[in-house]
C-alpha positions, 0 to 999 in steps of 0.5 A: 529454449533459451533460459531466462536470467535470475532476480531478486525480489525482497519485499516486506510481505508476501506478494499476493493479488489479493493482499495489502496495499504493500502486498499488491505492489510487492504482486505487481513487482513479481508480475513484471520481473517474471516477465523477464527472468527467474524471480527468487523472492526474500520476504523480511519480516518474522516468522509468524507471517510466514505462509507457503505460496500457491503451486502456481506461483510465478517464482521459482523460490519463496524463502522468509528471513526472520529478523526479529530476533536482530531487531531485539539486539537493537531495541536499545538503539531504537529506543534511543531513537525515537527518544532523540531521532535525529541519531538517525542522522549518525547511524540506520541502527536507531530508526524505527522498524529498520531492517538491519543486517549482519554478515554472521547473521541471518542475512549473511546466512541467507546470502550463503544459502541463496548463493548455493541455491543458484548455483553459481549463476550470474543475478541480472537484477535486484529490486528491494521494495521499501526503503527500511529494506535497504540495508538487507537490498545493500547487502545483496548487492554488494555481493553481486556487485556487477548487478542492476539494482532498483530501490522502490521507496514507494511513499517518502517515509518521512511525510507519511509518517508526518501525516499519521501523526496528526491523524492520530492525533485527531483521534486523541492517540497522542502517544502513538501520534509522538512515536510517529512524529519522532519517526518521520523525523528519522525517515527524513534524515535517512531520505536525505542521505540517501545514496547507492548504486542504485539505478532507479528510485521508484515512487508511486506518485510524482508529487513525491519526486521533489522531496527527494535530494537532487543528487537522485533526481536522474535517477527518480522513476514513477511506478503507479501502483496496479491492480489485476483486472476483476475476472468478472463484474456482476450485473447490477439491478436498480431495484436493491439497496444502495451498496456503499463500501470502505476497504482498507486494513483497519489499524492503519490509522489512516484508514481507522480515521477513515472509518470513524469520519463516515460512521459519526459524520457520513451516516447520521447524514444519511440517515436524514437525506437518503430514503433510499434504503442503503448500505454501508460495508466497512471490509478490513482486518484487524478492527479494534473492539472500539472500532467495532463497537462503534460500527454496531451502533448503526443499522446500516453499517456492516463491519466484514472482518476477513472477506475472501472474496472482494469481487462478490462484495464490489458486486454488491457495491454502487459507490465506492467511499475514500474518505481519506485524510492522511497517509502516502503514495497512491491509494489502492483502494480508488484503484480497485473502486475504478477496477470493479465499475464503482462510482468513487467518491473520494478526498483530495488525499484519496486521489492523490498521484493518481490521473483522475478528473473531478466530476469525470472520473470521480466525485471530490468530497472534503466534508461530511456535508459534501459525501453525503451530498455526492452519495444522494446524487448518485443514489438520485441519478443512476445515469449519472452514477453509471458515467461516473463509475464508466470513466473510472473503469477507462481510466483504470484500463489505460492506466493502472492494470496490470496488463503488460509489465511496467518498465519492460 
């Protein structure tokens, strides 16, 4: 039997089917290589996220390289970063939460050890997930410099990072909301000087591919994100409460902005037009105790701060909420509402990249008035509920399963 080649995943986290959105695409990235090759996986990031994969894991080698203590050699130039960005245009050292590398340091020292862990073996590819891994992705490849190498960006950094500034903003976190615009501005800078050997930039949703320098426009390639498929859906009975959800990781502003829209603007509605008893779990890590104490204020609102099974939660669930305003690439949490046979009520930000078709796949709502309205439906009309959340499901088959490798 032929042995399959080697390559090399680095990834900010630990690829997981049941992680973070990163984690997710980080899963689905390790799922298609593995198809291929020996997959050896370098997670960057500190030592406190470090945790040992299951014995079943499709990789031959997880090994962690503990950066932080190179980042503290560079607090200075971050700070004079975020002070005067466009520096950003001088040097990748003054760019917030870059990943930076020296041949003496723990990258080199992780390239030595990788080198003798494969003894010697030819590496016939090399993805780098995340654009502020791309000095560490450059460090590998110019060892293995005949080597296929795939940059996945997966959002452009520089927009995001925008958008997150007015988010918080809007919440009045307006230091918070300076760092980020400072950021976006340095994300902007290193996107448009953007250059490699690299044979592919993948991004997540074609709207992105034209913000990117037409010197890499030959080289853009789209991979939506994707999901694994539920390993079972619970029948549903019509005679419970309506199940209404929100999943995301709770201090990403994004999604915290999220949260505060549906508890101070959705629900107040809700409580007046819906006499139907009903629901509402907000799922996430991470909440802040003024998130929390806001989630209390409501009867109806359940805040589950770690769930270790999301399929017994979507179980439970008729309408899967996306009241999103800002962030990047495309959303995780729609994909995993059409994944469990959930109608999806979302904004235009919730859907973003995504194939979806309003009043087929999904519901469109921009306002507090229009989530309720589109909840009160549905809740109203469960034929219509059960077409919706059907389209959904197809969709999410032709589309965004994991079920053969992407790019094979």
């Amino acid at each position: 039997m032929k042995t399959k080649p080697i390559a090399l995943l680095i990834t900010p986290v630990l690829p997981e089917a049941g992680g973070s959105g990163r984690a997710l695409r980080a899963w689905d990235w390790l799922k298609t290589l593995n198809y291929d090759y020996r997959v050896h996986v370098l997670v960057v990031g500190s030592n406190e996220t470090c945790h040992a994969p299951p014995d079943d894991y499709p990789a031959d080698d997880v090994c962690y390289l503990d950066n932080s203590t190179l980042l503290a050699m560079h607090r200075y130039y971050r700070v004079l970063g975020l002070a005067f960005p466009f520096l950003a245009w001088l040097s990748n050292r003054f760019v917030t939460d870059w990943q930076h590398w020296e041949p003496s340091g723990p990258t080199g020292s992780k390239i030595r050890a990788f080198n003798a862990a494969i003894g010697g073996e030819p590496v016939s590819r090399i993805v780098t997930f995340r654009l502020y891994l791309y000095d560490i992705g450059k460090a590998f490849t110019d060892e293995f410099s005949a080597t296929p190498y795939d940059l996945d960006v997966d959002d452009m950094e520089s927009r995001t990072r925008f958008s997150i500034a007015l988010c918080l903003a809007r919440m009045g976190f307006y230091r918070k909301a300076l760092i980020s615009f400072s950021t976006a501005i340095q994300y902007a800078l290193v996107e448009r000087k953007l250059a490699g050997r690299f044979e592919h930039v993948f991004l997540s949703a074609q709207e992105d591919a034209e913000f990117l320098p037409s010197r890499l426009r030959s080289r853009i390639a789209i991979r939506s994100n994707r999901i694994e498929v539920p390993y079972y859906f619970a029948k549903k009975t019509l005679d419970r409460e309506l199940g209404l959800i929100f999943v995301g990781t709770l201090n990403y502003p994004p999604n915290e902005e999220s949260v505060r829209y549906l508890v101070n603007k959705v629900a107040p509605l809700l409580e007046r037009r819906l006499s139907k008893p009903w629901c509402l779990r907000v799922v996430g890590r991470h909440a802040s105790s003024a998130l929390r104490t806001l989630s209390e204020t409501h009867r109806n609102i359940h805040l589950i701060d770690d769930a270790e099974n999301l399929t017994d939660l979507y179980a439970q669930t008729d309408i899967v909420l996306v009241p999103l305003f800002a962030g990047g690439g495309t959303k995780l949490k729609t994909i995993e509402g059409f994944a469990h046979h959930c109608a999806v009520i979302s904004t235009e930000q919730g859907v973003r990249g995504l194939e979806a078709r309003i009043d087929e796949d999904y519901l469109a709502a921009q306002t507090a008035n229009d989530f309720a309205n589109a909840i009160v439906s549905l809740a109203t009309n469960p034929q219509r509920m059960e077409c919706i959340a059907r389209a959904g499901h197809a969709l999410y088959m032709k589309k965004y399963a994991i079920i053969e490798p992407l790019g094979h």
